[in-house]
C-alpha positions in Angstrom: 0.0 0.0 0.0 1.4 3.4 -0.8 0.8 5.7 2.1 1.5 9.1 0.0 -1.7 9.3 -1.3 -3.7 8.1 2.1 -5.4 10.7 4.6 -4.7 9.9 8.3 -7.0 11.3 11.0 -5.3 10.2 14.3 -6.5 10.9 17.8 -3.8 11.3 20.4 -1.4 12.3 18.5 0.6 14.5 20.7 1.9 11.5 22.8 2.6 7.8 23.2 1.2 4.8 20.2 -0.6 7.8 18.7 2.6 9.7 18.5 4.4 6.9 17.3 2.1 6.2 14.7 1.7 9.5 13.5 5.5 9.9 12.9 5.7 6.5 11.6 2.5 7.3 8.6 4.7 10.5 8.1 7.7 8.9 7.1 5.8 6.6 4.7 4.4 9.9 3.4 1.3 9.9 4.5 -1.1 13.0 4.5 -1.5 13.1 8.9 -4.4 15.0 10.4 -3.1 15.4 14.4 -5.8 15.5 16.8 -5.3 16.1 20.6 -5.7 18.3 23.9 -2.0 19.8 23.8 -1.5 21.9 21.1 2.4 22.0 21.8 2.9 18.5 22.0 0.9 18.1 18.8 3.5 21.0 16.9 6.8 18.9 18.2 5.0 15.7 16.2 4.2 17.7 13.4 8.0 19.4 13.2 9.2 16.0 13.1 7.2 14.5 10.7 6.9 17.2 8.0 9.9 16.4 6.0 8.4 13.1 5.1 4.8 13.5 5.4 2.6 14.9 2.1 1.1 17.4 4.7 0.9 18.0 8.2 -2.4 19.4 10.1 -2.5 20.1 14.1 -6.3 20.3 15.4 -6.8 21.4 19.4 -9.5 19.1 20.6 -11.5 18.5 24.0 -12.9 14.8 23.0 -15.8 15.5 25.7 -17.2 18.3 23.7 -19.5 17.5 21.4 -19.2 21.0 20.1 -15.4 20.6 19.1 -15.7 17.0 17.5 -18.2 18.4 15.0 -15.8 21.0 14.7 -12.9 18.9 14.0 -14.9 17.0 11.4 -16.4 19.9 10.0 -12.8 20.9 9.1 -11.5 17.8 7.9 -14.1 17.6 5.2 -13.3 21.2 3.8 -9.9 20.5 3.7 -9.4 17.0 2.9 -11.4 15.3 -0.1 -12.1 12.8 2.1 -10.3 10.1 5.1 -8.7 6.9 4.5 -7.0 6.4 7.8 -8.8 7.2 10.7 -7.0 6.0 14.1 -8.2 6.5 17.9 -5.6 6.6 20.5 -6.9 8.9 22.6 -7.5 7.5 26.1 -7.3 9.0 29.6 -7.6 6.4 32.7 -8.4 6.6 36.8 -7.7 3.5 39.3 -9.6 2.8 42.2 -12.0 0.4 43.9 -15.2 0.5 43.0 -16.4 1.1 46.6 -14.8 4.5 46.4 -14.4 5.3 42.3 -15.4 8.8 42.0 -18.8 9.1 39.3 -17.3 12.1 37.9 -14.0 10.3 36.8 -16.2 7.4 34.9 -18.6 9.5 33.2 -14.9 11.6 31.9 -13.7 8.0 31.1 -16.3 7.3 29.4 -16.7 10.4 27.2 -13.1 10.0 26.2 -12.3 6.7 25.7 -16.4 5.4 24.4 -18.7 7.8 23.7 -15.5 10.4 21.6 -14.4 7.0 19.4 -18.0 6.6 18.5 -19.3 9.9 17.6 -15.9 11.0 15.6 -16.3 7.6 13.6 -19.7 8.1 13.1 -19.4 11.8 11.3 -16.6 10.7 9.6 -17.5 7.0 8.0 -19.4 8.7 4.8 -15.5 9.7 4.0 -13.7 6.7 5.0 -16.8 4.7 3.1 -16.3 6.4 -0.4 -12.8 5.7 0.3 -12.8 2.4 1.4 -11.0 2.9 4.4 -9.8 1.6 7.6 -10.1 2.7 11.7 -8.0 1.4 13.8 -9.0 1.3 18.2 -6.0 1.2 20.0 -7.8 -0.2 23.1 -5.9 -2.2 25.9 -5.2 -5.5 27.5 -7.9 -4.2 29.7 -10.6 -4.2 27.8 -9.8 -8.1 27.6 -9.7 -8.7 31.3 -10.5 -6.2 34.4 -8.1 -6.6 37.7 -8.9 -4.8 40.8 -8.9 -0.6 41.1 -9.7 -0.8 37.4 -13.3 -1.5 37.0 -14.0 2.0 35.3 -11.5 2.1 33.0 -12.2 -1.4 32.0 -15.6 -0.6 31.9 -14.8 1.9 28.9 -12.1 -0.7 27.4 -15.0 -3.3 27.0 -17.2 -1.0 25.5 -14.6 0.1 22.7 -14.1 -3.5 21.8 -18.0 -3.8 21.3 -18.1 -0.6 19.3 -15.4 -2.0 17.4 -16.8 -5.4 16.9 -20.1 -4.0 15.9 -19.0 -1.9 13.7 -17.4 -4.1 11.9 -20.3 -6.6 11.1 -21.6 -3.1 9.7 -18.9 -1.8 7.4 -16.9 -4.6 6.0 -19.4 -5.0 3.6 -18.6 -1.7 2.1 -14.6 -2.1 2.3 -14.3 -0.7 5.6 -11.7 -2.5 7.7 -11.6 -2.0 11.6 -8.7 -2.9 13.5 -8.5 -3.5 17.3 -5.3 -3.6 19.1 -4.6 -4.8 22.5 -1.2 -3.9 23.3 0.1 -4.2 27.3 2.0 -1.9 29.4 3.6 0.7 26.4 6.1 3.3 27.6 3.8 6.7 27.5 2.6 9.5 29.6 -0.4 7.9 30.4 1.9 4.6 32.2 4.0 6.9 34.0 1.2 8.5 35.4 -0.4 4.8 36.4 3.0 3.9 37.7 2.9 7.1 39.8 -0.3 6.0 41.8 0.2 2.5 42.0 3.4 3.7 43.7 6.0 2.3 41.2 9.2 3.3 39.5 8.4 4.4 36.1 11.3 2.7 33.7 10.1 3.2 30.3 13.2 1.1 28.7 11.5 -2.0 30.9 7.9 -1.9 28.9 6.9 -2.4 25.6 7.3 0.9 23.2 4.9 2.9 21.5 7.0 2.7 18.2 7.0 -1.5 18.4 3.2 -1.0 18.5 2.9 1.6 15.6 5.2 -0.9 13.3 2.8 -3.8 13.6 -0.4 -1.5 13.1 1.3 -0.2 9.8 1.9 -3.6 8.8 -1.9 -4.7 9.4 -2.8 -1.0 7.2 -0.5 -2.4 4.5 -2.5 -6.4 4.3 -4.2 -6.5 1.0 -7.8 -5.1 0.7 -9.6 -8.1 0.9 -8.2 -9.0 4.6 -8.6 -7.6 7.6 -6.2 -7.4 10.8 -9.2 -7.8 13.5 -7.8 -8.0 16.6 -4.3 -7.9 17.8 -3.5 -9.1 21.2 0.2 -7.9 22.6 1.7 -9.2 25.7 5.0 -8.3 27.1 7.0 -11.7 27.4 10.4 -10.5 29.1 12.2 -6.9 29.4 14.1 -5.9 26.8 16.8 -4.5 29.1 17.0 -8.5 29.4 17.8 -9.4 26.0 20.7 -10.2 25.3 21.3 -12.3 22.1 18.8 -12.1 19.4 16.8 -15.1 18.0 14.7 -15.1 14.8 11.2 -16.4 15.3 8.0 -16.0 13.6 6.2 -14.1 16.2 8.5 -12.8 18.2 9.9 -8.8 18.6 12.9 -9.4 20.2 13.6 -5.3 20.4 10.5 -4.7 22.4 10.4 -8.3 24.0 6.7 -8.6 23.4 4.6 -11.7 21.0 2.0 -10.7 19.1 -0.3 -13.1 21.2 -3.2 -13.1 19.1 -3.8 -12.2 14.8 -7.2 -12.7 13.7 -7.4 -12.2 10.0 -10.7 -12.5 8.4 -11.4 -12.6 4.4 -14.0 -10.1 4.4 -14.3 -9.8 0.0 -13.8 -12.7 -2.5 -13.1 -10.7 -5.6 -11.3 -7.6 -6.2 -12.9 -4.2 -6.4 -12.9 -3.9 -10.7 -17.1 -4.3 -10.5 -17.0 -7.8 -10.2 -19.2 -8.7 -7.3 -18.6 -8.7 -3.4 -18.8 -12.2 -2.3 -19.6 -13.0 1.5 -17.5 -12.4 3.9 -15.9 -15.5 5.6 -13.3 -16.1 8.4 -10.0 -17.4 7.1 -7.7 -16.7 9.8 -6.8 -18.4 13.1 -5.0 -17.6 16.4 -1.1 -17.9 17.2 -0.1 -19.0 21.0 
């Protein structure tokens, strides 16, 4: 897939997988719409990404306003002829038991990471559908299974997968792919700042990194039209401070000392799109251990 001539929404931007994506669909040359609450951050990504990228645009964004995501769209479509990337890694998380878990940080949970993914997909499928283009949730191991002091953020995680899984039963049809990803603890902001009230040293060089999770979303973009990536389920198998020699195996990023746990690839068209007919969609993929 040639990325120079793709347009690339992506939420989160200014930090973390989001970051890392952006910069990565830069250097491929990619057209990359930034979307996030610092404005600052969101100007370093663009600096670093404009000598590669087709164009760069920064949009300022509260993902709780309802007001400002109609904006944001409003603006993509008078700019942009349309989207064929559109990515949401915007999150923001709160721990705590549920006996004591503040309403007020759920409901702001809940309008970031569920109700923000949902309504920005929703004004912009008409453009990713004439395109026949692909979303991508970056969700979280915790949307798979909920420990203690996370029930709220969980909660939210759970709901993205069904929005997700939904939505795909709705679009494929069309030749919209919809890509979940389920990555582990990633080096970011947002893991320093769980680190810091679970009352843990933050070593980012110990986790999984954001650009490790941006290379093997690129790589499920890149699978030919016909396929889809589905789910991706990450988990961190040893440091990578603790590798020392490196072994070639299938599965197996031996920078990032993570396994892609999980690849479910489904065959969602039979024919190619030169007006022959769209066949049925059918599951052709399996799981990896």
């Amino acid at each position: 897939m040639d990325f120079r001539r793709q347009i690339a929404v992506i939420t989160g931007a200014g930090s973390g997988i989001g970051k890392a994506i952006a910069l990565e669909l830069g250097r491929q040359g990619a057209t990359i719409v930034l979307a996030g609450r610092r404005m600052e951050r969101l100007k370093a990504v663009a600096d670093s990404a404009m000598a590669t990228a087709t164009r760069v645009r920064c949009y300022q964004i509260d993902l709780t306003k309802d007001d400002e995501i109609l904006h944001l769209t409003d603006c993509i479509k008078n700019e942009f002829n349309g989207v064929d990337l559109l990515i949401h890694s915007a999150a923001v998380i709160s721990l705590g038991f549920l006996e004591s878990a503040p309403l007020d940080e759920f409901d702001r949970q809940y309008r970031t990471n569920v109700r923000a993914p949902f309504a920005l997909t929703q004004t912009l499928l008409p453009a990713l559908r004439a395109r026949r283009g692909q979303i991508v949730f970056i969700n979280s191991q915790a949307g798979l299974s909920a420990g203690a002091n996370s029930s709220q953020y969980s909660a939210t995680k759970y709901a993205l997968k069904a929005i997700a899984d939904s939505l795909r039963s709705e679009v494929n049809a069309c030749g919209i792919r919809v890509l979940s990803v389920y990555p582990g603890r990633t080096a970011s902001p947002m893991q320093s700042f769980v680190h810091e009230l679970e009352g843990k040293k933050y070593i980012p060089e110990e986790l999984t990194q954001p650009e490790d999770i941006a290379n093997l979303v690129i790589n499920a973009l890149r699978m030919p039209f016909y396929s889809e990536g589905g789910d991706m389920i990450i988990r961190d198998i040893v440091s990578p401070k603790k590798i020392k020699k490196q072994t070639t195996t299938k599965f197996w990023n031996l920078r990032s000392g993570m396994m892609l746990r999980r690849a479910i690839t489904r065959r969602i068209f039979s024919k190619p799109p030169d007006g022959s007919k769209i066949g049925e969609a059918h599951t052709t993929g399996g799981s990896y251990p």
